[in-house]
C-alpha positions as CSV (number, residue, x, y, z in Angstrom):
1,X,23.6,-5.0,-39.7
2,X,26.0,-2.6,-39.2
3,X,27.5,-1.6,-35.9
4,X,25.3,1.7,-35.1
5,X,22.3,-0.2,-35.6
6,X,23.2,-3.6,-33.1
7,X,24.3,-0.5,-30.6
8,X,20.9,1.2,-31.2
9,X,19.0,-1.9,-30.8
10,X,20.4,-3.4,-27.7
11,X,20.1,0.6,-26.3
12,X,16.7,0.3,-26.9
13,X,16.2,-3.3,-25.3
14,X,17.5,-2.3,-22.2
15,X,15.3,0.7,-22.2
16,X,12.4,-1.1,-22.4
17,X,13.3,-3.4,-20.1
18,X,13.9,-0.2,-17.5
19,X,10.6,1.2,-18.4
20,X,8.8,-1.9,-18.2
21,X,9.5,-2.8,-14.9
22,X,7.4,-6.6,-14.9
23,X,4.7,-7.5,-11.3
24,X,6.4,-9.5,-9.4
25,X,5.2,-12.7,-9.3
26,X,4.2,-12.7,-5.5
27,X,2.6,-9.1,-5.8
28,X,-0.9,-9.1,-5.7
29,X,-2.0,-5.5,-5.8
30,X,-0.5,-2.2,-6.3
31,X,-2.5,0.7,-4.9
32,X,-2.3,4.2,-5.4
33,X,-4.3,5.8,-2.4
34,X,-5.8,8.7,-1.1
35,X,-7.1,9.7,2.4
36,X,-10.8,10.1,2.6
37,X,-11.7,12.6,4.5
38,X,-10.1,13.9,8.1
39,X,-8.4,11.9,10.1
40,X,-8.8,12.4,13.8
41,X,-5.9,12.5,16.0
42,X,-6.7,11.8,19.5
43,X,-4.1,12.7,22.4
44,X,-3.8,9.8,24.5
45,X,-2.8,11.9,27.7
46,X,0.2,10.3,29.3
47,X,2.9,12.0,27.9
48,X,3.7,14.4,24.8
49,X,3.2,13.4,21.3
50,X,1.0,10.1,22.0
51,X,-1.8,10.2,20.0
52,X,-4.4,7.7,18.2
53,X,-4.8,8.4,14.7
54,X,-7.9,6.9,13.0
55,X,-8.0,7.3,9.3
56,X,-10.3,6.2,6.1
57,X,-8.9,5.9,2.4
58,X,-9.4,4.6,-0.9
59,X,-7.1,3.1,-3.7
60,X,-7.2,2.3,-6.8
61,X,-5.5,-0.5,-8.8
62,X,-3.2,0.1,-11.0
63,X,-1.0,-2.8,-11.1
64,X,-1.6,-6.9,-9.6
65,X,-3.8,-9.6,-9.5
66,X,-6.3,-6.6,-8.3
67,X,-5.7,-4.1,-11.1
68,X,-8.8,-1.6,-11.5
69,X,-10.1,-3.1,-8.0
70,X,-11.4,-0.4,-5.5
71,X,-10.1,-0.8,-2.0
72,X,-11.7,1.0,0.5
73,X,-10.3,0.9,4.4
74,X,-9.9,2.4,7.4
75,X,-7.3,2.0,10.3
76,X,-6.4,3.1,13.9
77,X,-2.5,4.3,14.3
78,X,-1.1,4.9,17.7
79,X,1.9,7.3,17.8
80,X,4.7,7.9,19.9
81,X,6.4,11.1,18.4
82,X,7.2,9.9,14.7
83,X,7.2,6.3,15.2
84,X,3.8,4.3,15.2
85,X,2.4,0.7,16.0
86,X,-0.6,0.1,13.6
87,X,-3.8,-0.9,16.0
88,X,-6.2,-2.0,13.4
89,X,-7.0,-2.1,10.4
90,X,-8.2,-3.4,7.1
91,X,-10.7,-3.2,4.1
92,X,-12.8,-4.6,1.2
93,X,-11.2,-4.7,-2.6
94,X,-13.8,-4.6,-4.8
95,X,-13.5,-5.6,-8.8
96,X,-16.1,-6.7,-10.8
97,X,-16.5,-10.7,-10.3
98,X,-14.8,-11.0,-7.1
99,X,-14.3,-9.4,-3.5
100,X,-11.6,-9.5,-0.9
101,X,-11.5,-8.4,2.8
102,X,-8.5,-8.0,4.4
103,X,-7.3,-7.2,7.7
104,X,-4.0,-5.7,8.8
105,X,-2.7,-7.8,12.1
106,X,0.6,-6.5,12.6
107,X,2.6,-3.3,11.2
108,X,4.6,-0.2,11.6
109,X,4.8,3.1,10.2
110,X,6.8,6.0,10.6
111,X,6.8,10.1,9.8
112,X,8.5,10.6,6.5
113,X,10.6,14.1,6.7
114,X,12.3,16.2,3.7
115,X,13.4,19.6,4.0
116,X,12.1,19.6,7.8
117,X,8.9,19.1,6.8
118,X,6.6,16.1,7.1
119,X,5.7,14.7,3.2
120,X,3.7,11.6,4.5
121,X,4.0,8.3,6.4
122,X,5.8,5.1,5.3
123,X,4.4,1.9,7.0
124,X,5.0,-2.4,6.2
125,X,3.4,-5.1,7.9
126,X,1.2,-8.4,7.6
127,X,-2.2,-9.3,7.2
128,X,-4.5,-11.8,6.4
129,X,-7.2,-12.3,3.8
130,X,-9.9,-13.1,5.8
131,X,-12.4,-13.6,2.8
132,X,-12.2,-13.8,-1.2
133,X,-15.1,-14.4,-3.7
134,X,-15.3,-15.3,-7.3
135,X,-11.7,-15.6,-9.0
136,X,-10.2,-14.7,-5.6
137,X,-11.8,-17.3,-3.5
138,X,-8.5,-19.3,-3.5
139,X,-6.6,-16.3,-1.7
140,X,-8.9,-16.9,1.4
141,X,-7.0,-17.3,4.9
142,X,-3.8,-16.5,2.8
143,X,-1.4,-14.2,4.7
144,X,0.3,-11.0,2.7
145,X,2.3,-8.4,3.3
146,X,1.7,-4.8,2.9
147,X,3.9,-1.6,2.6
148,X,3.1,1.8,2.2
149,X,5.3,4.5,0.6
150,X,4.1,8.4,1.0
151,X,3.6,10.7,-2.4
152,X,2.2,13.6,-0.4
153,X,0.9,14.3,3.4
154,X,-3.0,13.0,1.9
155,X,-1.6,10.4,-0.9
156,X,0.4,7.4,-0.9
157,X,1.3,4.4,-2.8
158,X,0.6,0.6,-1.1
159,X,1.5,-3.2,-1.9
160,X,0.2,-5.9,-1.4
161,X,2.3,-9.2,-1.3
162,X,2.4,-12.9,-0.9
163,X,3.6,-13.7,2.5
């Protein structure tokens, strides 16, 4: 081989290798998600800019363990100006041959700004899988980890992870 083609070759590795970008092994879903519907934002009363935010949504799996499940969920935010404490929340991933239900117990999320204007909400946290069926089963009472990245103000990207 001559020396343009060894260049050419190992160019082409490495881009592969960028494009490819393996699951991690502890990931068990990637998400990309939509809001369903309006979310109601309730002023709480005792000072500006505290609200609860209640909100339903549905993702699709695109990546994971849970790749082509449907996960549909719902959760209750309550927000102090652009920071938030997640209240409640969780879900059921459906796929064919298997369920899982899991519930947020803990998290955080926060306004995401650009240009001055609010492009969507970033959020982590833990939760728990508080029931699995068929090839899931064994993920029952496992804990995970979630984070949330925004693509727009009604769309956002999520992960699930081994804890």
């Amino acid at each position: 081989m001559n020396k343009r083609t060894v260049i050419t070759l190992i160019g082409a590795t490495f881009g592969l290798i960028a494009v490819s970008q393996p699951a991690r092994a502890d990931m068990i879903a990637r998400y990309e998600c939509s809001t369903a519907g309006f979310y109601s934002q309730e002023p709480i009363g005792d000072r500006p800019d505290h609200n609860l935010v209640t909100q339903d949504y549905v993702c699709v799996g695109v990546d994971g363990l849970l790749k082509g499940a449907v996960y549909s969920a719902s959760n209750a935010v309550e927000w102090d100006g652009p920071k938030a404490t997640i209240v409640f929340g969780g879900g059921v991933h459906r796929i064919p041959g298997g369920r899982l239900v899991t519930q947020l117990i803990e998290g955080s999320a926060q306004a995401v700004m650009k240009d001055g204007k609010p492009i969507g909400v970033e959020s982590s946290g833990k939760g728990i899988v508080k029931f699995g069926s068929g090839p899931f089963a064994g993920l029952s009472g496992k804990s995970v980890k979630f984070v949330t990245t925004p693509v727009n103000p009604i769309r956002f990207n999520l992960e699930f992870t081994a804890d």
